[in-house]
C-alpha positions in Angstrom: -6.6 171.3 277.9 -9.1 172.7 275.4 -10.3 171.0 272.2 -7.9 172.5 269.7 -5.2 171.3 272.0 -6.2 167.9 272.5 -6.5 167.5 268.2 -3.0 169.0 267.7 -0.2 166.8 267.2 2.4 167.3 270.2 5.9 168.8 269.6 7.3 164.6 270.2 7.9 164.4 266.9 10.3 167.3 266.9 12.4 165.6 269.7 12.4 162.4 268.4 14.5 163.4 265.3 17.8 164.2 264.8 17.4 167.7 266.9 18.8 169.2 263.3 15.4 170.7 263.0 15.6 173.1 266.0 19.5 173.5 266.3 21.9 174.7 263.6 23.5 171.7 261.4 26.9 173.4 262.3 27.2 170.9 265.2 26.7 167.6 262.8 30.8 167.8 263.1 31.0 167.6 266.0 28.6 164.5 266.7 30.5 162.7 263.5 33.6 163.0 265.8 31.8 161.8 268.6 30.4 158.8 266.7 33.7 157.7 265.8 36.1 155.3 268.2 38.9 155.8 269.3 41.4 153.1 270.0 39.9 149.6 270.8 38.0 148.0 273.5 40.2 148.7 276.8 39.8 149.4 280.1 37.4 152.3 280.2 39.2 154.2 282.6 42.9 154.0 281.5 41.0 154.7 278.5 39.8 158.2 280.2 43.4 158.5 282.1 45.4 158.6 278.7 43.1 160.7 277.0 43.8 162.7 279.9 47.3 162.2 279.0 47.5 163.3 275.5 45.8 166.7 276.6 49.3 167.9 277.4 50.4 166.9 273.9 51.8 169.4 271.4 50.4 168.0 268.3 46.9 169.5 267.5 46.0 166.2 266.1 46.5 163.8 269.2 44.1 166.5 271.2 41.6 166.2 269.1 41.5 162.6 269.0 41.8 162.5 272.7 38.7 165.2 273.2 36.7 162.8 270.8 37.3 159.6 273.8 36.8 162.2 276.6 33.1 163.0 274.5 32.4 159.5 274.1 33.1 158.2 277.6 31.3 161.4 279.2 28.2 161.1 276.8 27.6 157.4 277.0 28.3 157.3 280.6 28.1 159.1 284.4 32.1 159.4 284.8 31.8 160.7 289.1 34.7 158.9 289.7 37.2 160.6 287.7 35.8 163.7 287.6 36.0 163.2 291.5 39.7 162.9 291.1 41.0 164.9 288.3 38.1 167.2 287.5 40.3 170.8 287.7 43.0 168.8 285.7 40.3 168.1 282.6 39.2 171.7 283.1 41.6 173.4 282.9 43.5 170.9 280.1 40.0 171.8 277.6 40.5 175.7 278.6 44.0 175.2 277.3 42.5 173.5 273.9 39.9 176.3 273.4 43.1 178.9 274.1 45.5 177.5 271.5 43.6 175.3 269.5 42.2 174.8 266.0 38.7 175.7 265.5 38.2 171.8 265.5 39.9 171.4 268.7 38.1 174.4 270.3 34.5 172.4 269.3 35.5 169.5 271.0 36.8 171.0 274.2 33.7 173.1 274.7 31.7 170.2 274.0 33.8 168.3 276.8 33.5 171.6 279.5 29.9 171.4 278.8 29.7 167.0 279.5 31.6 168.1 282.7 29.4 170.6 283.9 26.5 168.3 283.3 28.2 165.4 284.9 29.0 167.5 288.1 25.8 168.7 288.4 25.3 172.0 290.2 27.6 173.3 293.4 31.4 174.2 293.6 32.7 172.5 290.9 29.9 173.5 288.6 30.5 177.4 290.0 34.1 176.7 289.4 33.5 175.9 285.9 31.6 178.8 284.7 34.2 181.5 286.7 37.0 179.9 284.8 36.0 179.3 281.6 33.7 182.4 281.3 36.7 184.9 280.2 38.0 182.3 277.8 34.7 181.7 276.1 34.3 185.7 275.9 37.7 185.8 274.8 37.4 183.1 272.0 34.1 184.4 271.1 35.8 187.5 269.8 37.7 185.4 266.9 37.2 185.7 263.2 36.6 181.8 262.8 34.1 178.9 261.7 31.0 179.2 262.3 31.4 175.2 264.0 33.6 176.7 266.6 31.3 180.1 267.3 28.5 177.5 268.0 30.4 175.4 269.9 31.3 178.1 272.3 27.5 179.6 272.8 26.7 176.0 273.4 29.1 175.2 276.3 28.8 178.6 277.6 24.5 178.0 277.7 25.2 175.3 279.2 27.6 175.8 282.2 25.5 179.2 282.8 22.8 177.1 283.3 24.3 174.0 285.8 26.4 176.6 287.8 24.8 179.7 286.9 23.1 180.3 290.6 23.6 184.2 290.6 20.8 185.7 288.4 23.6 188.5 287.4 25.8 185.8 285.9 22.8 184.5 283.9 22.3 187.7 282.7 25.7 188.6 281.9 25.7 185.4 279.8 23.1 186.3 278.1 24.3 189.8 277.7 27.8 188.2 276.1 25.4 185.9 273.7 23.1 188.5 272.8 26.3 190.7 271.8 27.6 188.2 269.1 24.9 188.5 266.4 22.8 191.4 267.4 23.0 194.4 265.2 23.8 196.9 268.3 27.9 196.6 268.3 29.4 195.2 271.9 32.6 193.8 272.8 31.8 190.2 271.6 30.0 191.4 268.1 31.7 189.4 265.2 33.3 191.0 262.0 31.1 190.7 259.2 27.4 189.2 258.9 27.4 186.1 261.3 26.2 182.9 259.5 22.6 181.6 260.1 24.4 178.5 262.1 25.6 181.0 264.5 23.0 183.2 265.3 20.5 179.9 265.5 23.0 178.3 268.0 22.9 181.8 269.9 19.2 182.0 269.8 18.7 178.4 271.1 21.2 178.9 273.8 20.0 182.1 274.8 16.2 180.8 275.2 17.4 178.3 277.1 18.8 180.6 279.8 16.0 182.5 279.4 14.0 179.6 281.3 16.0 180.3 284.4 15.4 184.0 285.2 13.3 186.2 286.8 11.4 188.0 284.2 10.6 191.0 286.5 14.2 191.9 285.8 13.6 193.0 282.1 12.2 196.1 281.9 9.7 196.8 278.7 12.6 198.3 276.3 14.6 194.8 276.9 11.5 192.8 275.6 10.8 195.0 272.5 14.4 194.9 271.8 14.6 191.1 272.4 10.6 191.1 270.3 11.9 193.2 267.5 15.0 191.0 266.9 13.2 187.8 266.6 10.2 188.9 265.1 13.2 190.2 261.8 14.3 186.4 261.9 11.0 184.9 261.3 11.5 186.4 257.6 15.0 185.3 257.2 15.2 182.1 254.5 17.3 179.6 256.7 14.5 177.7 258.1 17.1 176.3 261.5 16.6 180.3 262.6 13.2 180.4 262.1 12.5 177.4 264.6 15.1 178.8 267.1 13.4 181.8 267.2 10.0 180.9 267.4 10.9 178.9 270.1 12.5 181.7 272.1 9.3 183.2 271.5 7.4 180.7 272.5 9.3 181.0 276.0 9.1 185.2 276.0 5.2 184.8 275.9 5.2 182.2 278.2 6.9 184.3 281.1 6.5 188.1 280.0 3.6 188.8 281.7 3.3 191.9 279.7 -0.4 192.7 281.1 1.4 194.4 284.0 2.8 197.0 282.1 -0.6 197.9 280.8 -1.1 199.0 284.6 1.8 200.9 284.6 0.9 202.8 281.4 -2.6 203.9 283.1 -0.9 206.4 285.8 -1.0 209.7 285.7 2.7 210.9 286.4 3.7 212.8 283.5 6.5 211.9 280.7 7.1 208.6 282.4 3.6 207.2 282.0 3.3 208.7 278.6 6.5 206.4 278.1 4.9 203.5 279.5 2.2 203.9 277.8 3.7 204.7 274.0 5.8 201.5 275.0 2.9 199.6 275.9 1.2 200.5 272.8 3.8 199.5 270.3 4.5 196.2 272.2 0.9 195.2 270.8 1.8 196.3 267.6 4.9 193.9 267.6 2.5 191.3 269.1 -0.2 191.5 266.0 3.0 191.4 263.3 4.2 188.3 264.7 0.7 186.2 265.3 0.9 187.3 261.5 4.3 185.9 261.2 3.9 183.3 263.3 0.4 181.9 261.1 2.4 182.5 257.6 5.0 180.2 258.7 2.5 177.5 260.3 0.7 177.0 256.9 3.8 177.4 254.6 3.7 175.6 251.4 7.0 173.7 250.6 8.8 175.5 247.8 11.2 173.6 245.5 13.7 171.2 247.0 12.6 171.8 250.8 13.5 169.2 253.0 9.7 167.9 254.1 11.3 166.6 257.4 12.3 170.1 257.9 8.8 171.2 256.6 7.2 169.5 258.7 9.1 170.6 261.9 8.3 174.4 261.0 4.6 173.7 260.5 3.9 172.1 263.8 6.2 174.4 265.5 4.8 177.3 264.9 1.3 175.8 264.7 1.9 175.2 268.4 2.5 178.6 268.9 -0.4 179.4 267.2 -2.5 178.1 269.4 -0.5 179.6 272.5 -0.8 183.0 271.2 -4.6 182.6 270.1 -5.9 180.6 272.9 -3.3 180.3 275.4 -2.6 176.1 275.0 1.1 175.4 275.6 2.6 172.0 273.5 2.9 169.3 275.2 5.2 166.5 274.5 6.2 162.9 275.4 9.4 161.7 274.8 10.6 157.7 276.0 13.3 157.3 278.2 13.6 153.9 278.4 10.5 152.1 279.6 9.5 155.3 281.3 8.1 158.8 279.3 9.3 161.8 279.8 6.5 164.5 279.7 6.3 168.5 279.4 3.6 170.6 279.3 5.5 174.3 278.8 7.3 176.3 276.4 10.1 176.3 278.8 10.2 172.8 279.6 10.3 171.6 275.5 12.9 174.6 275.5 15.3 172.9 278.0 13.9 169.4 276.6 15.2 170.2 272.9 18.4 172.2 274.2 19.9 169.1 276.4 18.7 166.3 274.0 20.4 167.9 271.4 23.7 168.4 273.5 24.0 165.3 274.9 23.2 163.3 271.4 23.5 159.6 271.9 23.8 159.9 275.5 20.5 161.8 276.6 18.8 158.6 277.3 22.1 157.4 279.6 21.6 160.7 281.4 18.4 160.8 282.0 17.8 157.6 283.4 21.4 158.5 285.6 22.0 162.2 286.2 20.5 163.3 289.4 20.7 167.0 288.1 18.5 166.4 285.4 16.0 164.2 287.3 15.6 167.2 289.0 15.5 169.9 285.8 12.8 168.0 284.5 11.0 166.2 288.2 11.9 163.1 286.2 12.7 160.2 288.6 12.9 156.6 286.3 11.1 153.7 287.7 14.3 151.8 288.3 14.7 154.5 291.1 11.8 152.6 293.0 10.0 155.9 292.9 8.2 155.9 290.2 7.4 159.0 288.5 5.2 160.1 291.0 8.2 159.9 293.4 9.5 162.8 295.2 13.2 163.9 294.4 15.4 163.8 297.4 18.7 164.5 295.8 21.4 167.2 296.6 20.0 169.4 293.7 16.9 170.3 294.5 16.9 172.7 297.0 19.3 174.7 294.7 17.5 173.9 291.7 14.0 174.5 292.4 13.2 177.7 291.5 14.8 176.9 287.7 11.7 173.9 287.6 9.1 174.5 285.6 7.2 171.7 287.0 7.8 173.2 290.6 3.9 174.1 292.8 5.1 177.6 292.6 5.9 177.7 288.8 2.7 175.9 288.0 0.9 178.6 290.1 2.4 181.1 288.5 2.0 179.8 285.3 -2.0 179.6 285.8 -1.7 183.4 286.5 -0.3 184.3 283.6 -2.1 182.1 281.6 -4.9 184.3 283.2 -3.4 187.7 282.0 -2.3 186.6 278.7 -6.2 185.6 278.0 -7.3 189.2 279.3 -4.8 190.5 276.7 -5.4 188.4 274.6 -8.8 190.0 274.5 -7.8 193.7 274.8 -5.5 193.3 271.7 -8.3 191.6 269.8 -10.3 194.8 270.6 -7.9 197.3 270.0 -6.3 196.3 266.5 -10.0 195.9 265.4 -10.3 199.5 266.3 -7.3 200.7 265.0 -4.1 201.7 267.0 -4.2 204.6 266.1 -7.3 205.4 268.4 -5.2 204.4 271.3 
């Protein structure tokens, strides 16, 4: 890494808060819930089988209280057993919470689907969850209701896209369905009225997260302008949660555009088409130089009255970060402990995924970590109690499956070298042109 890069301070700090910083409050309900006990020290899996139980319950209030033990036990622990024998029943029981439940209830339960999806790791069941619970999300989505319960439901729905989402067209149409709920352009899922900054920064977190996981040859150059323009209008929006959300999705769009090939494309000769390509070319620089401009307002931005410095802070060496990746190309690169062990990335989609799960899991990140097998193999993170060490080699069921998700992967890292490589060439083209002028394009 280059000298600026070795002098900044890493993202660590970020992830070693409260993950309020890049994530909308609106979840600090649901982890109050979580935080609370329910019932006393028992048997942890009667515990499990009577919350279970009170699923079936009519009164709202004994759900609730049940999806709070279900949360705990899933969070704090690797439940395999009973998801091995009664994972449709929990399923299907939380579907039915999200379907007639309060706002409350529907937070919890798509808190639960998304434990369970994280506990089962990807394959059937994981592809089972997102097929089932995808039209009741979309439906639910749909409601006039608290912003909590909106969040909730982007949340679970980022999350079981990305354990079961194998399809890229599913990923995409998840993305499509998130996309739809705050974006100004109307679509089936677009809420009544102006959605609430908790909203769209829970959409914008869980939609960069996804974003990690697909094939960026599948956007053409209108989807990134579209996907550019909308972020680049929430850098100047005065909820600071949506700013870090979306400068971290566009920390990820720069990181896997690769937007020097449509410079190519705009240097044919084929009539209308190329002069499209090229127009579209043209103004995808302009967006580029408005949000470096953006992007170094909001790195140096002098607390005002009453701003949290935590929060501050957060901003600052966010978007410092990217700073230096749109200047010079240096990714962040953060550590984060996981029990005696550190858990490293070096990529925009790697602290993407990093923030997005630690945040989710709360309490239990470290539990998972050092147990999941699915996330060992997101992250290439094997604990040393594995006998491994981390420079191991992951042998579990996941990683054929999951490999092409990895940013860590020999392929990824290759291809991340070749990019880095084209973003430096323009990089340098931009640099020339806007001192020029664009209008002499």
């Amino acid at each position: 890494m280059g000298k600026r890069s070795s002098t900044r301070k890493n993202s660590a700090a970020m992830l070693d808060s409260d993950d309020t910083d890049s994530i909308s409050s609106a979840s600090s309900v649901r982890s109050d819930l979580v935080n609370g006990s329910y019932g006393e020290e028992v048997d942890k899996d009667s515990l499990l089988d009577q919350s279970l139980d009170d699923l079936f319950e009519k009164r709202g209030s004994t759900r609730e209280k049940a999806l709070v033990s279900i949360i705990e036990a899933f969070s704090t622990n690797l439940q395999h057993e009973f998801v091995e024998k009664k994972f449709a029943t929990l399923l299907h029981q939380c579907l039915s919470c999200i379907k007639r439940g309060s706002a409350k209830e529907t937070s919890l339960a798509s808190h639960a689907i998304g434990l369970l999806a994280l506990t089962t790791g990807s394959g059937k069941n994981a592809r089972e969850i997102l097929e089932d619970s995808l039209p009741v999300i979309s439906q639910a989505l749909r409601s006039r209701s608290e912003s909590s319960k909106i969040a909730s439901l982007l949340e679970c729905l980022a999350v079981i896209t990305f354990v079961g989402g194998e399809d890229p067209e599913e990923t995409e149409s998840s993305m499509k369905t998130m996309w739809q709920v705050v974006h100004p352009k109307l679509g089936t899922n677009a809420l009544p009225g102006k959605p609430s900054p908790a909203i769209i920064t829970a959409m914008v977190s869980s939609w960069a997260l996804l974003l990690t996981t697909i094939d960026p040859s599948s956007l053409t150059l209108k989807d990134w302008q579209e996907c550019i323009i909308y972020l680049s209008t929430l850098l100047d929006k005065g909820d600071r949660s949506v700013r870090i959300a979306a400068g971290e999705a566009l920390g990820v769009i720069f990181e896997i555009g690769n937007f020097e090939r449509y410079a190519g494309e705009a240097s044919g000769s084929n009539g209308s088409s190329d002069k499209d390509n090229r127009e579209g070319y043209v103004h995808l620089k302009g967006l580029i130089s408005k949000i470096i401009n953006q992007v170094r307002d909001l790195a140096s931005e002098a607390g005002g009255k009453g701003a949290a410095k935590k929060d501050l802070n957060a901003q600052r060496n966010l978007f410092r970060d990217l700073l230096d990746f749109l200047e010079d190309g240096y990714a962040p690169e953060t550590s984060t402990k996981i029990g005696g062990d550190s858990l490293y990335t070096s990529s925009w989609s790697e602290m993407i995924r990093l923030n997005f799960l630690k945040h989710f899991l709360g309490g239990g990140f470290v539990k998972h970590m050092l147990d999941n097998e699915f996330l060992h193999d997101v992250f290439e993170f094997l604990p040393k109690k594995t006998g491994l060490g981390n420079e191991g080699h992951s042998t579990n069921k996941y990683s054929d499956k999951r490999m092409y998700k990895s940013p860590n992967s020999a392929l990824a890292k290759a291809r991340t070298q070749y990019m880095n490589k084209q973003r430096t060439l323009l990089q340098e083209r931009m640099t020339s042109h806007f001192a020029i002028g664009l209008e002499e394009e």
